[in-house]
N, C-alpha and C positions, 0 to 999 in steps of 0.2 A: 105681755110685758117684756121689753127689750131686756138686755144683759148691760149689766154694770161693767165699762172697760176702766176695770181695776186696773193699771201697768201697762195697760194697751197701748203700744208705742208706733205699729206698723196698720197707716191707715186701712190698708188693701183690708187686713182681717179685720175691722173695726166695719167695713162699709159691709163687705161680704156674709159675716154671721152673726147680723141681727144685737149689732150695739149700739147702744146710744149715743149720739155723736151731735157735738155742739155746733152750728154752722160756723166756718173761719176764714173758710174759705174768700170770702170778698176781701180778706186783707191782701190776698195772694196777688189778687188783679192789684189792688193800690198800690203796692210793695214795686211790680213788675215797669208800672206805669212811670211810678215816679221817681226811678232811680234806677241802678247797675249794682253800688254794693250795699250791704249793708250787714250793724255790727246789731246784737241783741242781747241785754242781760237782764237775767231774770233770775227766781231763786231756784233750789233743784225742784222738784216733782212741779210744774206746772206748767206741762203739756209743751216744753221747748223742742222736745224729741219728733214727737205726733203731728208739728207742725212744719219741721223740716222733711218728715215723710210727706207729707201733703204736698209741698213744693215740690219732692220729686212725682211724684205722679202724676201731675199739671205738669209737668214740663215735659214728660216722657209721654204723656198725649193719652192716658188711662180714661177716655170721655167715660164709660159705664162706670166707674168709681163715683164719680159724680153726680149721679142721676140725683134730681130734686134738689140739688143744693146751689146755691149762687153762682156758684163759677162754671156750670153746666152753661149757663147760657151770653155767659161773658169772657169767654177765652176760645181762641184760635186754636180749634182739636186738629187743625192739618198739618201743623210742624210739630215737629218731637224733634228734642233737644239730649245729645250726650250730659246726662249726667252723672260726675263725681263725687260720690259720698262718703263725709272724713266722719266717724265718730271714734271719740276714746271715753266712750259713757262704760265700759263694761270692764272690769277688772280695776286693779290698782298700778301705775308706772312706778318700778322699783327706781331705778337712775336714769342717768340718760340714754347708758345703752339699752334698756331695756324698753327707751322711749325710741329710738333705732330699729330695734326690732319690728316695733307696732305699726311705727311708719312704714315702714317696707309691706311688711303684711296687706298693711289699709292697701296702699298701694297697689299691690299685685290684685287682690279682691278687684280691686276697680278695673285694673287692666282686663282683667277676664271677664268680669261682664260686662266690657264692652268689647269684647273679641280683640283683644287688640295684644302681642306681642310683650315681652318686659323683657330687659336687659339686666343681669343680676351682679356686671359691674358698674353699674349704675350708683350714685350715690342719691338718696331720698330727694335733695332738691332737684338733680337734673331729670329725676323719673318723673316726679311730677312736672315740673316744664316739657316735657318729651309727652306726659302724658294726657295732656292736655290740649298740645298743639298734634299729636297724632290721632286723637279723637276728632278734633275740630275736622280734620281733613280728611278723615273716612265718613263721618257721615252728612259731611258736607252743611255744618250747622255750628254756631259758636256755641261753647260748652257752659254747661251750668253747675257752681261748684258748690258744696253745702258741705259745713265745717259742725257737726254738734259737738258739744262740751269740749270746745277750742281749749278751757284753761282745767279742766279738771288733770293732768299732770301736774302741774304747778299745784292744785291744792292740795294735790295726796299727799307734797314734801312738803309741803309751807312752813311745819315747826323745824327743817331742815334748810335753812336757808342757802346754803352754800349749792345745795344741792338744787335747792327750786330756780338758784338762779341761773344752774346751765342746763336745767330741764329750760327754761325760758328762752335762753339764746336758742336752742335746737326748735323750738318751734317759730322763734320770729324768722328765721333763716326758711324755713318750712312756707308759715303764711305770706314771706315775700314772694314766694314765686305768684301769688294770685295778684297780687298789682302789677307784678312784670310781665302779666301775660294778657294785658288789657286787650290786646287787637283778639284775640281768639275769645273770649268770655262774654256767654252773653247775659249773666246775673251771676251774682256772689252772696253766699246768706251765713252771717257764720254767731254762734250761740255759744253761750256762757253764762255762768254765773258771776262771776268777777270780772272786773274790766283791769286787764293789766297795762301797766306806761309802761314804753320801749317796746312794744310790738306793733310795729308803725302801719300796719294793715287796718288801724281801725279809724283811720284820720279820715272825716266827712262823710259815714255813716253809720253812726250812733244812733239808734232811734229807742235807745231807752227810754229819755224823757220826753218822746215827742207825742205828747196828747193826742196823735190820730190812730198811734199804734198800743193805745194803756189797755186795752180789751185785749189785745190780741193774744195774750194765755190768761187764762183764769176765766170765773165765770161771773155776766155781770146776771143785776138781779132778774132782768127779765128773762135770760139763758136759764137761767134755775127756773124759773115757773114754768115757762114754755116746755123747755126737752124736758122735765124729770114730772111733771106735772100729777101723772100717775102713780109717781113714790115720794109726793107729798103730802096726801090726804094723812091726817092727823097730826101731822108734824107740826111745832111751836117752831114757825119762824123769826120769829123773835129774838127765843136764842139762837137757832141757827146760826142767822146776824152778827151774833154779838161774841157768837165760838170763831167761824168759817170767815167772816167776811173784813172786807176793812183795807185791802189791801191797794195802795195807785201809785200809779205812776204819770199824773197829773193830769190821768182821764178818768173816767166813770170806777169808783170802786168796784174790786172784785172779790169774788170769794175762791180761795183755794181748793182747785179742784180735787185733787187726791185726798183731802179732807170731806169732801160733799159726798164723794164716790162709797167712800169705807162709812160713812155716816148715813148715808143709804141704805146699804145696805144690815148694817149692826144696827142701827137707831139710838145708839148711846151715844153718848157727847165726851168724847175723850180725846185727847192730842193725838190724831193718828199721822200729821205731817211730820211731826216734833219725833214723835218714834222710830222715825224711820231711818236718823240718824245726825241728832243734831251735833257738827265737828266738836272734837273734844279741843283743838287751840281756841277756840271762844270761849269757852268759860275761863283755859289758862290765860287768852290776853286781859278779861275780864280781872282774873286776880293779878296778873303780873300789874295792871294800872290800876288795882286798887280803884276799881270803880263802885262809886253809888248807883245800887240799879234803878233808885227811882227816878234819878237823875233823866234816865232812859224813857220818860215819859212827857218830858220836855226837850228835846236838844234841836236847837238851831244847827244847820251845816251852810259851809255856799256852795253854788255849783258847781264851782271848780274841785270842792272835796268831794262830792258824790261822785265826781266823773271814773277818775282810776287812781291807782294808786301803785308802791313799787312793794317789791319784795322786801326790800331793805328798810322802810318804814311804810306800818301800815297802821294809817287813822282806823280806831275801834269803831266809830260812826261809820264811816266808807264800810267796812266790812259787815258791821250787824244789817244799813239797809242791803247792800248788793244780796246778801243770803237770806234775805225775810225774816229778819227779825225787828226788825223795825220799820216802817212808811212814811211816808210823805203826808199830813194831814194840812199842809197849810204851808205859804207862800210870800213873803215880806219883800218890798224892795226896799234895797237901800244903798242912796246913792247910785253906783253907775251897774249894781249886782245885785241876783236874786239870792235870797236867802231862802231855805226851805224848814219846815217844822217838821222835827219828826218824832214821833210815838211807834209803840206796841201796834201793831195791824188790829189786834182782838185779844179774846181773851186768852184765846189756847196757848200762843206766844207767851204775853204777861206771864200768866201762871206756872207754866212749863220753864219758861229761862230762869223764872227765878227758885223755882223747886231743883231743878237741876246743879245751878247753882249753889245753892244750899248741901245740899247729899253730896256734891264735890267736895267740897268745902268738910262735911262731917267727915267724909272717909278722907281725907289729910289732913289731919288734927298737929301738924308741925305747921301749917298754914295758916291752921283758926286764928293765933293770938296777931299777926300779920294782918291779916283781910279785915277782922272783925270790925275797924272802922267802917268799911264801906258797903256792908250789908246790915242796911237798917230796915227792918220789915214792919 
């Protein structure tokens, strides 16, 4: 019986000592095929990190990583590509300088593993243009750039708005250097959770809602019986179902993997995604709007309000689906615009936002006689 890759973010250990690993690889080839850049928002823990490792390993030409898996026998192992890899998945950005800091760091990181020099009167945008076109030109190959948790600066301030919004300027000033470096780039893959306006890097490659990429984190139902098959025998998939699964983006539903993994292994059925840290500004935009949560199990949006939104006004729909707590179950047109239905993904959601909710709500009792309109259970 393989190992559960509980957190497993770095595919090389995941292929290397004996984990179970979902096949994803075929999206790699689609992704490469049909396009240069592209944007991706998903909610946190489902597999956005895992799959940007993946990218670089296929790019960087890792053929024995690959063995047995789809893209073993559908990609070109004799070019290897400079790749640069931005993540700000680990710690919390205090300001902007401290978002200064990080950048220079990420920065230097990259320079050094790619043997390449850094100049430390550099300011972060010209290092990365310098670093990118000095790459291209030593190894004689245009560069491959991969952005994880592009907006998690922004979310760590979001109740700080003054502040989120010149951590914001510092990184669109940052992700413009990847569209100005179009001649030297040979793919761009950049990942988030939120889609923010006014970072003009994400214009005509969005494929959040494009139904060829709704698989490509989470698991769908035949990924569950096939890989885990072995740590199903007596399992009621039924609830499984109706706890883990539910979740699209107007492809095949999925279930949340970080959920399936910890339920694997424990065999109790408990909110282990919800635990891990659901933001405490959602339950406060929840009370500052005096919202009805059962409201939340019918709400129409259009596509233009799923897309993004700004720091300075932020739709409570736009924010609960971008962060999984709500999904798409259904689709209306009208007139010359699609309109989407959205609901609870499953149970664990339901339950959990509105318990959470509730225990906010009791431990500030200067807020109960306030809210109490819009928590009807």
């Amino acid at each position: 019986m393989r190992k559960l890759p509980i957190g497993i973010q770095n595919f090389k250990e995941l292929r290397t000592e004996n984990y179970y690993y979902v096949d994803k690889t075929l999206f790699v080839k689609q992704l490469v095929e049909g396009g240069k850049y592209y944007f991706l928002s998903r909610p946190r823990r489902f597999g956005k990190s895992l799959f940007l490792d993946t990218l670089k390993q296929a790019f960087s030409g890792n053929k024995p990583l690959f063995e047995g898996l789809y893209l073993e026998k559908n990609w070109d192992w004799n070019i290897k590509y400079p790749v640069i890899h931005i993540s700000f998945g680990e710690g919390v950005i205090e300001d902007e300088k401290d978002l200064e800091k990080r950048i220079q760091q990420i920065l230097r990181d990259n320079a050094k593993n790619l043997n390449l020099a850094f100049q430390e009167e550099y300011d972060n945008r010209y290092f990365f243009i310098q670093l990118i076109r000095e790459a291209c030109k030593k190894y004689d190959q245009k560069v491959v750039v991969l952005v994880d948790e592009y907006d998690k600066p922004i979310l760590d301030n979001l109740t700080q708005k003054e502040k989120a919004v010149k951590i914001r300027e510092k990184l669109k000033d940052l992700y413009s250097v990847i569209k100005d470096s179009d001649e030297y780039l040979k793919f761009a893959f950049l990942t988030g959770v939120s889609k923010f306006g006014k970072i003009s890097s994400f214009s005509g490659l969005d494929i959040t809602l494009d139904p060829r990429y709704g698989t490509l984190s989470g698991y769908t139902e035949k990924e569950l019986a096939e890989t885990f098959q072995d740590r199903l025998e007596g399992v009621n998939l039924e609830e499984v179902r109706r706890w883990y699964n539910g979740y699209s983006w107007l492809g095949e539903k999925v279930y949340n993997p970080f959920d399936i993994l910890l339920f694997l292994r424990e065999k109790q059925f408990r909110p282990y995604w919800f635990e891990t840290g659901t933001p405490s500004f959602l339950i406060q935009l929840l009370q500052e709007k005096k919202y009805y949560l059962p409201d939340l199990e019918n709400l129409k949006a259009s596509e233009l309000l799923l897309g993004s939104f700004e720091i300075e006004r932020i739709p409570i729909e736009t924010l609960l689906f971008q962060t999984g707590y709500l999904t798409i179950t259904g689709t209306l047109e009208f007139e010359d615009q699609r309109i989407f239905e959205l609901a609870y993904p499953n149970k664990e959601v339901k339950i959990s936002l509105m318990n959470s909710f509730l225990e906010d709500l009791l431990q500030n009792p200067t807020e109960k006689e306030n809210t109490k309109q819009s928590f009807f259970l």
